[in-house]
N, C-alpha and C positions, 0 to 999 in steps of 0.2 A: 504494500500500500504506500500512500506519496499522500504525508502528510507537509504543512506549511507551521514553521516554527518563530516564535518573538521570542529575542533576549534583549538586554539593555546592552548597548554599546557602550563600555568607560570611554574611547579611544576613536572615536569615528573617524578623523584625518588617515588613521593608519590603515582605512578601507580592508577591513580582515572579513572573511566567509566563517562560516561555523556551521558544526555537525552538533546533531544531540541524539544521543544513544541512551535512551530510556532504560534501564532494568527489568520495566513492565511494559510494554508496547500498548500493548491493550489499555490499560488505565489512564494512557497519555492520550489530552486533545488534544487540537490542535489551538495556537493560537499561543498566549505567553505560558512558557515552560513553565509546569509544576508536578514537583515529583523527583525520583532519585535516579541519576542516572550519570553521565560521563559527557559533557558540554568539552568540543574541541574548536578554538580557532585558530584561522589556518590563513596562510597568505594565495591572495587569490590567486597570482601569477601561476604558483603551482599544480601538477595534479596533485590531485587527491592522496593516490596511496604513495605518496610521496614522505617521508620521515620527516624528511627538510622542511616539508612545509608549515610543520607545528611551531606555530607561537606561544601558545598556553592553552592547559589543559583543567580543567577542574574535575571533581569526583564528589558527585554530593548530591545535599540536598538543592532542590528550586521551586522560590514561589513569586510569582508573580512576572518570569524572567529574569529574575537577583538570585544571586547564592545569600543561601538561608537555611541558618539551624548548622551541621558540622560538615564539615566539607574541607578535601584539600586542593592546591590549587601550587602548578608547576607553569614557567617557563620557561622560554629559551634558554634568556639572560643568565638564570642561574637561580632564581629568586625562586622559596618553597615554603609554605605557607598550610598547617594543617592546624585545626581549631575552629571556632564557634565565628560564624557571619548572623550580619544582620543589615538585611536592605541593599546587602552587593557589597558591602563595605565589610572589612574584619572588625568584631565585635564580640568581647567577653573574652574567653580564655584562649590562648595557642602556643604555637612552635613555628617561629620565623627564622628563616636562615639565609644566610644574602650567597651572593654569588663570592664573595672574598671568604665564606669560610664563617666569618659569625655568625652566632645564634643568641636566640631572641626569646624566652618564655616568660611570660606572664601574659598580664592585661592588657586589653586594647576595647579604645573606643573610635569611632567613628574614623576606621582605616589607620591609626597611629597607635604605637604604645603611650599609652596614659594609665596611670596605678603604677603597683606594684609588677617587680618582674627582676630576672636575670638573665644578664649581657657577656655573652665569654665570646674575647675577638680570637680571631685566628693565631693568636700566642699563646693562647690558654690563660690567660690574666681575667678575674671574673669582677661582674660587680653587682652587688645586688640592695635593689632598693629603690626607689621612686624614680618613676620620667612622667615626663611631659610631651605632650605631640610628637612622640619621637625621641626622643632627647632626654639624659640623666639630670632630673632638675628637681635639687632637693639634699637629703640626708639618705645615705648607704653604705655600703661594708665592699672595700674592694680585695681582691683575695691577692694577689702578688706571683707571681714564678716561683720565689722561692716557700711559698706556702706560707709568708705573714700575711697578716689582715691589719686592717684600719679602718677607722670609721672616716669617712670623704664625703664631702659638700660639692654640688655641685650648682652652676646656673645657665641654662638653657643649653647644656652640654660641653661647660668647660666647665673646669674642675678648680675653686679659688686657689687662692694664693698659698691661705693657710693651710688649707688639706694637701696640696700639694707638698709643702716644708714636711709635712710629716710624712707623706708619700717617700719620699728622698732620705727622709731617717730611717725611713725602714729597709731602704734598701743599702747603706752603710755597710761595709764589712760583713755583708751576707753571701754565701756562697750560693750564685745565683746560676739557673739554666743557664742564663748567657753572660754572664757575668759582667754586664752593662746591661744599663736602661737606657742608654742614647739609641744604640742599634741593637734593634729586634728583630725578631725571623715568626712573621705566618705563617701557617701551614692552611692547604686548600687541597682540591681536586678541580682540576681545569672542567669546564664542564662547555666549554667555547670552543668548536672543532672548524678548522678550516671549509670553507664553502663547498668542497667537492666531496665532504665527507658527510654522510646523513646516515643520524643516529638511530641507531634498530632497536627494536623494541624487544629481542629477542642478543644482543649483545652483551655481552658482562660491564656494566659500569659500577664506578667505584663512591662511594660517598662516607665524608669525615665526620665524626660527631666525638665531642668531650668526655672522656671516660673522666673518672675521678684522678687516675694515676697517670694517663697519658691522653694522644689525641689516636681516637679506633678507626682504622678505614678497614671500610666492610663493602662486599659487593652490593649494590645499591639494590639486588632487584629481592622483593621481600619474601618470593612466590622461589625463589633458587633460594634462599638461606632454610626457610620453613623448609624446606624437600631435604637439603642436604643436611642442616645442623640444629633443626627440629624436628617438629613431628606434624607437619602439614600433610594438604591431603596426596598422598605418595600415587594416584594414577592422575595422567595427565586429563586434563578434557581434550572433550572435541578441538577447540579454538590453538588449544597450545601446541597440540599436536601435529598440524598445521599450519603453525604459524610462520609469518612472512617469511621465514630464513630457508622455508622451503621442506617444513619438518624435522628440523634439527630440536624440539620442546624446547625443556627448560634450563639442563643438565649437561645439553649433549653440547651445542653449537659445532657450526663448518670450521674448520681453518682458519679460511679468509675472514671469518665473522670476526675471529677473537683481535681484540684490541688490548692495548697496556693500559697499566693506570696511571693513568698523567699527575704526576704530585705538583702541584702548583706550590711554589718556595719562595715567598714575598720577603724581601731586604727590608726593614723599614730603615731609614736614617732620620731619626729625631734629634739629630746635632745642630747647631748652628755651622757648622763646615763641611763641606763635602767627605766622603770615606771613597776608598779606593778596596774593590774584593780584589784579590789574588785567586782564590780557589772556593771551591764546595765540595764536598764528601758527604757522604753518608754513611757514619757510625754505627756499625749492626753489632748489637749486642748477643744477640741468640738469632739463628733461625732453626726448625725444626718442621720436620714434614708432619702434614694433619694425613693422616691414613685413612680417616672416616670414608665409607665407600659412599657415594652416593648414587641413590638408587632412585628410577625414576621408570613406571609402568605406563605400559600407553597397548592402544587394539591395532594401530595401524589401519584403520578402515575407511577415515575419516577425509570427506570432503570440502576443505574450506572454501569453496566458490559455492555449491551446490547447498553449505552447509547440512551435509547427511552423512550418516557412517551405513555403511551395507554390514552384512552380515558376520561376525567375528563368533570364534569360540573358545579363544586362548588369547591370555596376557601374553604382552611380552613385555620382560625387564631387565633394563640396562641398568649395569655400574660402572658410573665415569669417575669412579672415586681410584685410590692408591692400592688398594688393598683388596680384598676376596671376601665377600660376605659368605661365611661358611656355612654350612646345616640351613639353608633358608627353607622356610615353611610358608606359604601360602593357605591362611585359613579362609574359607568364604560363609556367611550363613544369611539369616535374612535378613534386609534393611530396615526393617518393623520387628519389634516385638512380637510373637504369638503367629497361628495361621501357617504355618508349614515348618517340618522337621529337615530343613536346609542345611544341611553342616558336611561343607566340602572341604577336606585337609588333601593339600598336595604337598611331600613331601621333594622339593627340586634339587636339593646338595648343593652344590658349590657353586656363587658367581662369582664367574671372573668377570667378560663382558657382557654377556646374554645370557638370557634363559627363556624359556617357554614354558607357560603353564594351560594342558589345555584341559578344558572341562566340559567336553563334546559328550562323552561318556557320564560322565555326571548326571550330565541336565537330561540326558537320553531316560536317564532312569527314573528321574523325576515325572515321566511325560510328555516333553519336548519332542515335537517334531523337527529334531534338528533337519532334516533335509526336506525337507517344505521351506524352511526359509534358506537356505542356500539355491533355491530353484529361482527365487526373485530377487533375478538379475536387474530388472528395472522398476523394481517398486511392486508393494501392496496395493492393487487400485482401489480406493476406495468411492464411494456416491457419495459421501459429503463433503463437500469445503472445511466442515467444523472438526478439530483436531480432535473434540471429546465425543465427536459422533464416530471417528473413522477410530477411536482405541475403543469404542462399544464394538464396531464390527470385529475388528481385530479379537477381539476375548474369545466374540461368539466362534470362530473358525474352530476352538477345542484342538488348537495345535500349542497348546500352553501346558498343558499337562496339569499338575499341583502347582505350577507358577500363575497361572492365569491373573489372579487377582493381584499379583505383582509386577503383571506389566506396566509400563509407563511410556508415554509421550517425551521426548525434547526435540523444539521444533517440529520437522518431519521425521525425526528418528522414532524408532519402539524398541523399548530395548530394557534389559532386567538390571535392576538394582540390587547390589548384595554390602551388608556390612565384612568387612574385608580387616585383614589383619598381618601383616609380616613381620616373621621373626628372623633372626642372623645373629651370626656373630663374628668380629673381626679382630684382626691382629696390631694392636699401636703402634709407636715406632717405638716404645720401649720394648716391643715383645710382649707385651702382655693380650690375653683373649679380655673382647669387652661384648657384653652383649645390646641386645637393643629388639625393641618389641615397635611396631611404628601403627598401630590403626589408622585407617581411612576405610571413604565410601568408595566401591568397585564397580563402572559401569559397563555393563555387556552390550553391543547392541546387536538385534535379531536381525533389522532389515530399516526400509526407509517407505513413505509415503510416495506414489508415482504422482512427480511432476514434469511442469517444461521450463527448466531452467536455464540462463543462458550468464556464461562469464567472462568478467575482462580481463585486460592482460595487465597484469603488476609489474612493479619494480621493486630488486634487491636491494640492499641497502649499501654502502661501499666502506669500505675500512682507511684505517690511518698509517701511513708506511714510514712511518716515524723511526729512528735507532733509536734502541731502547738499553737500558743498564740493566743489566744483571744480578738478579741476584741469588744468594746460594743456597741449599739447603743442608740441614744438620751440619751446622757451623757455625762455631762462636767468634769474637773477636777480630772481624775482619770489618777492611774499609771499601767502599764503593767511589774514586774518585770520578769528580763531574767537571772539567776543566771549564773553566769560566770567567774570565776575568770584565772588571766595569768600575766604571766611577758614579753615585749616586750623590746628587747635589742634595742641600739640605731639605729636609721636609719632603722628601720625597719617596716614595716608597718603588721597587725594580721587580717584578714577578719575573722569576725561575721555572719553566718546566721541564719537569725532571718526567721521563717515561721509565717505566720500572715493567720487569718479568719476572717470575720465577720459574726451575722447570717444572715444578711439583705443585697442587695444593698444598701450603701451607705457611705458618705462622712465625712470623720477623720483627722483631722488637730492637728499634734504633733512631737515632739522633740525626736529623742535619744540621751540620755544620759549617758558618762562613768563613773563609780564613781572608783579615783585611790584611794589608801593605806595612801595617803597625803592627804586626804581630799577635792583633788578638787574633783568638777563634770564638765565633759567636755561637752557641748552640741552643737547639730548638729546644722545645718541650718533648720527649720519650715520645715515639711514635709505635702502637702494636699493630699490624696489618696485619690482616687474615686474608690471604689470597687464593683466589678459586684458579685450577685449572684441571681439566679434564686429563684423566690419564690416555683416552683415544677419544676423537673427533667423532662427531653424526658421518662423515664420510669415510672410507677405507683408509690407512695407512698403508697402502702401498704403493710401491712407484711407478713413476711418469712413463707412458706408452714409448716406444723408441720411436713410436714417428711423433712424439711431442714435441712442439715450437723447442728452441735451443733462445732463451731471450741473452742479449749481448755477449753471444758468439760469433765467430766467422769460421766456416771451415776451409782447413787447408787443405788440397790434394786436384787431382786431376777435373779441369774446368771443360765443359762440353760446349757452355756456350753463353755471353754475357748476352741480356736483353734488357729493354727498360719494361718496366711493370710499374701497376697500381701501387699493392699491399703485399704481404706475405701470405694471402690466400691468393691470390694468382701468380704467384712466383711457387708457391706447393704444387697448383689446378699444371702448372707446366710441368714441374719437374714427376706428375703421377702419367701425365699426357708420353714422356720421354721412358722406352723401357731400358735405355741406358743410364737411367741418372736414379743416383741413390741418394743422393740432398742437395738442400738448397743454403742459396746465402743472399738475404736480400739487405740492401744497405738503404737506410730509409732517406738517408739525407743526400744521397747521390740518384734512389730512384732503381738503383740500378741489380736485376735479379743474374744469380750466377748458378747456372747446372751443372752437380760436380759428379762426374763418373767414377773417382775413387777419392777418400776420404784419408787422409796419415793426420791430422790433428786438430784440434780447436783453439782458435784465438780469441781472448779477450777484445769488445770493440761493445762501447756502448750505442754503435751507429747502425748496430746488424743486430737481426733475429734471422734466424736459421731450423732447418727442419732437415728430417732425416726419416727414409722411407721404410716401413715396417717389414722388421727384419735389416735392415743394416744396425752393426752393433756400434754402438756409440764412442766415439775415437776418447783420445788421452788427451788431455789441456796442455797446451803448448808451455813449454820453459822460459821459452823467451820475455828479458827484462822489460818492464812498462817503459814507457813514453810517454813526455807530454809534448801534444798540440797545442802549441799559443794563439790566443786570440786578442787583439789590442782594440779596445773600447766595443765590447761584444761579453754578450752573456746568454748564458743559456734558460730559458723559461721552463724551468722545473724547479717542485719543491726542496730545500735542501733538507737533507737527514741531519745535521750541525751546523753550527755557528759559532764561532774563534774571534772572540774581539780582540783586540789591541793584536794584531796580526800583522805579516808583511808580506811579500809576494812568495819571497824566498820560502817562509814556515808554512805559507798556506801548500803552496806544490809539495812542498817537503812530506804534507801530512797526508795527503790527497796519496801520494805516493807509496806510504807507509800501512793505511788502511787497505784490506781487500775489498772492502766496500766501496769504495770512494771509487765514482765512474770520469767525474769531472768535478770543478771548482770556479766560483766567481767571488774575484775578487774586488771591493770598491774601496778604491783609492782613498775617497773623502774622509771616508770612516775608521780603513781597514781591519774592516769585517771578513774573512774569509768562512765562505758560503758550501759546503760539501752537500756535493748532490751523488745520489745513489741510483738512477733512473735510465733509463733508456733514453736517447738524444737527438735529436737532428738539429739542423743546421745551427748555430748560435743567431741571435738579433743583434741587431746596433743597440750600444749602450753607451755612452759619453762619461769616464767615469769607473769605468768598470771591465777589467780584464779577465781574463777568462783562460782555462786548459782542459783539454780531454785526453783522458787515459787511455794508450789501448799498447796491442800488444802488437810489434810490428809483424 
């Protein structure tokens, strides 16, 4: 159905579209939204199922068109807002978090903090106690780095003279996180991604909040933490199972999906003279692998366009965790109290990756005409439009056995509900056996309602190809250098992002630290990270076809024939047309495609991708020492993987040279910035200002 929706516009100039995704469909008129549901605006330029195109999102209640009553409310910028509205404006209680990392709980009236509340900025320094429209204005308790307190006056967000004198006493001779109060260090998660990069709803992002002992970064998504590190509902639905990443759920994700976690590392300098950084590191105190398996059940059945799952008889359950959930049991019984003696134990032994549980045979003995509904390949037909008229016909067929009365409708699905239960147990990284018992609800589904559906074509989402630091697991006392040097005038504050991996799920407890030109080292507040990664991806871990693209190679050996071409699919469409020719080498910035009838080795060249015909075996990387191609006032348009300030031409090639990443480099004179790019190249542009090299291998 095509109903017509009213909200209130905060922002009209900004010309935004907006969807509203009701809860209840049926209970929603049309006309100003009321009721609980998921209000999204979006920028029109874009399509639709486009990531990028979301500006903010809320999740809640609406009356009148206003968010009303508890709701929370995200966007772009950074800004998250979850607590009590009133009239579209925030009103009464919440949790405000800015895009810099600070958080905000207390009172608010009419869209501002007004009352009581506490304020802890991205150094972990807290303060609690009265504001004003926003602003600490009044009498509070400020808590310090070094864990003093004082009582602080403030007026419309500066802090007087006198509370300040004692501020400054307190810090005296105290063995402080950073051991000044002139330069301090934020801690954030960049949540601001380059234009070409659109954020998936189905990617691991990372988000910072204040523990009492340190600053916690945790995977942001609530629906991955509850599955792996609680006891949420452990089978996927329909919607997750399917969702945009192309059925990767919630556990699993692609490869290409997975992103780092951008630590956003703000300088502040509160001096009256500029300071100069030398360096950054990162101070890891422990890290240690999490072994928890995490385990995530799903039918496979499921159509996110058609929204309908066909006919399934078996779980299937993946663990993308570290470890083996041993002795797993699958127990099933009814999802009601009373009305049938349902009680299915599957014992399955050991996950590693997969398991299958099926209970074809079960339901068989229950009654189940299991192959009546494997027969309906295109739907139930039923006479009515009305869902509660076509699950009366469905009961009547007496292909339900002892379930009948426990069939149930979702959307166009039918399909049985069972209260569900897994048990396991796993190995820590001390060795030690841990058990764990996890209930959820388990949905079977039988078949789907026959319609005439039709779907569009979507888009993936794209990832961030950023170099990323390293970090270790099961290992103490080690440092993570971030080479970084800059000068910050006063009052000014320098965000740092730092991209961080590790190769394991698991947990890192550590410090960043700035190192200035004077010899301090400035250090953050303890940072504990729990970092999620899958032990195998939703796609195979195995390797690349040997007729796979070869990206910035060239190959050496016997040439049949140079042509100019399009792309590297019509320099392949030739060399498959050619029964002499076993690869190709096409050079993107010359145009120009090369057929090679015998293959002796591969060259480094960021200017070539190359392919090789199935069944020729893949040659050996050539020896021969890199080169650089100079380029004078020319630069290449690609993103760099790094940036080297206070640099010179000489240190930039030097380094360019010493990385095996590094494809090419721009350099700008003005600044001397040297710019490392890791990308595939063609021709450089004019730049006035800015020189330029490419590596390759002669």
């Amino acid at each position: 159905m095509s109903r017509t929706y009213t909200v209130w516009d905060s922002a009209p100039a900004r010309d935004l579209d907006f969807t509203w995704q009701p809860i209840t469909p049926s209970k929603t008129n049309s006309g100003r939204i009321s009721g609980v549901g998921r209000l999204v605006w979006r920028a029109q330029s874009k399509p639709v199922y486009d990531r990028a195109s979301v500006i903010a999102e809320y999740r809640g209640m609406m009356v009148g068109g206003r968010m009303e009553g508890s709701g929370l409310y995200v966007n772009s910028a950074g800004f998250k807002y979850e607590g009590q509205w009133h009239h579209g404006l925030m009103e009464g209680r919440g949790l405000l978090q800015f895009p810099s990392g600070d958080e905000f709980v207390g009172e608010f009236r009419r869209g501002r903090a007004n009352g009581s509340g506490r304020l802890i900025d991205t150094t972990g320094e807290v303060y609690e106690g009265a504001f004003r429209d926003g602003l600490r204005h009044g009498h509070g308790r400020t808590i310090l780095l070094n864990g003093s307190a004082y009582a602080s006056s403030w007026v419309t967000g500066k802090e007087t003279t006198r509370s300040h004198l004692v501020r400054m006493a307190q810090l005296g001779g105290v063995n402080l996180f950073s051991a000044w109060d002139d330069v301090r260090i934020g801690l954030g998660i960049d949540r601001k991604f380059p234009d070409r990069v659109q954020a998936s709803d189905a990617a691991i992002w990372y988000e910072i909040s204040n523990g009492p002992d340190a600053f916690e970064v945790r995977p942001a998504g609530k629906r991955l933490m509850s599955l792996w590190r609680g006891k949420g509902e452990l089978q996927l639905s329909f919607e997750e199972e399917a969702n945009e990443s192309g059925g990767a759920g919630v556990l699993g994700q692609y490869r290409k999906q997975f992103v780092p976690l951008n630590l956003r590392i703000e300088i502040q300098n509160r001096a009256s003279a500029p300071i100069q950084v030398t360096g950054v590191y990162l101070d890891v105190k422990r890290s240690s692998t999490e072994n928890k398996p995490a385990i995530e059940i799903t039918i496979d059945t499921y159509d996110s366009c058609l929204r309908e799952a066909g006919y399934s008889s078996s779980f299937q359950l993946q663990n993308y965790g570290w470890a083996q959930a041993k002795d797993v049991v699958l127990r099933l019984g009814p999802a009601q109290p009373g009305g049938s003696s349902l009680n299915i134990v599957k014992k399955l032994g050991d996950l590693d990756r997969t398991l299958s549980a099926d209970v074809e045979g079960d339901l068989k003995a229950l009654g189940v005409d299991m192959e009546y509904f494997k027969s309906l390949e295109e739907g139930f037909s039923c006479s009515s439009q009305s869902t509660k008229e076509c699950l009366k016909e469905l009961r009547a067929t007496k292909k339900f056995g002892q379930l009948t009365d426990k069939l149930e409708m979702q959307d166009t699905t039918f399909l049985l509900r069972f209260a569900a239960q897994l048990d396991y147990r796993w190995q820590d990284a001390n060795g030690q056996f841990q058990s764990w018992t996890h209930p959820f609800k388990a949905t079977l589904p039988l078949g789907f309602l026959k319609r005439a559906n039709e779907c569009g074509e979507g888009g993936g989402p794209q990832v961030i190809t950023t170099k990323t630091q390293k970090l270790k697991v099961d290992a103490t006392g080690y440092q993570v250098a971030i080479p970084y040097q800059t000068t910050i005038a006063p009052s000014h504050i320098t965000p740092l992002i730092v991209s961080l991996e590790a190769p394991k799920s698991s947990v890192h407890e550590f410090s960043a630290v700035v190192q200035l030109a004077d010899g301090r080292q400035i250090r953050s507040r303890p940072i504990n990270l729990l970092y999620y990664r899958p032990r195998w991806f939703a796609e195979n871990d195995r390797e690349q076809p040997q007729d796979a693209y070869l990206q910035m190679f060239d190959l050496d050996g016997t040439e049949l024939q140079r042509i100019n071409s399009t792309d590297e699919t019509d320099c392949s469409d030739r060399c498959d047309a050619d029964t002499n020719c076993v690869g190709f080498s096409m050079n993107i910035a010359s145009g120009l495609c090369s057929l090679k009838g015998g293959i002796t080795s591969m060259r480094r060249d960021p200017r070539v991708i190359s392919g090789l015909k199935k069944g020729t075996k893949r040659p050996g990387i050539s020896t021969a020492t890199p080169v650089i191609e100079h380029y004078t006032n020319s630069r290449f348009r690609s993103d760099p993987y790094a940036a080297n300030l206070k640099s010179s031409p000489q240190e930039c090639e030097k380094q360019c040279k010493a990385d095996p990443d590094c494809a090419a480099f721009n350099f700008a004179t003005a600044t001397n910035i040297c710019y490392l790019i890791d990308e595939r190249l063609d021709h450089p542009e004019k730049s006035v200002g800015t020189n330029s090299g490419l590596k390759f291998q002669p």
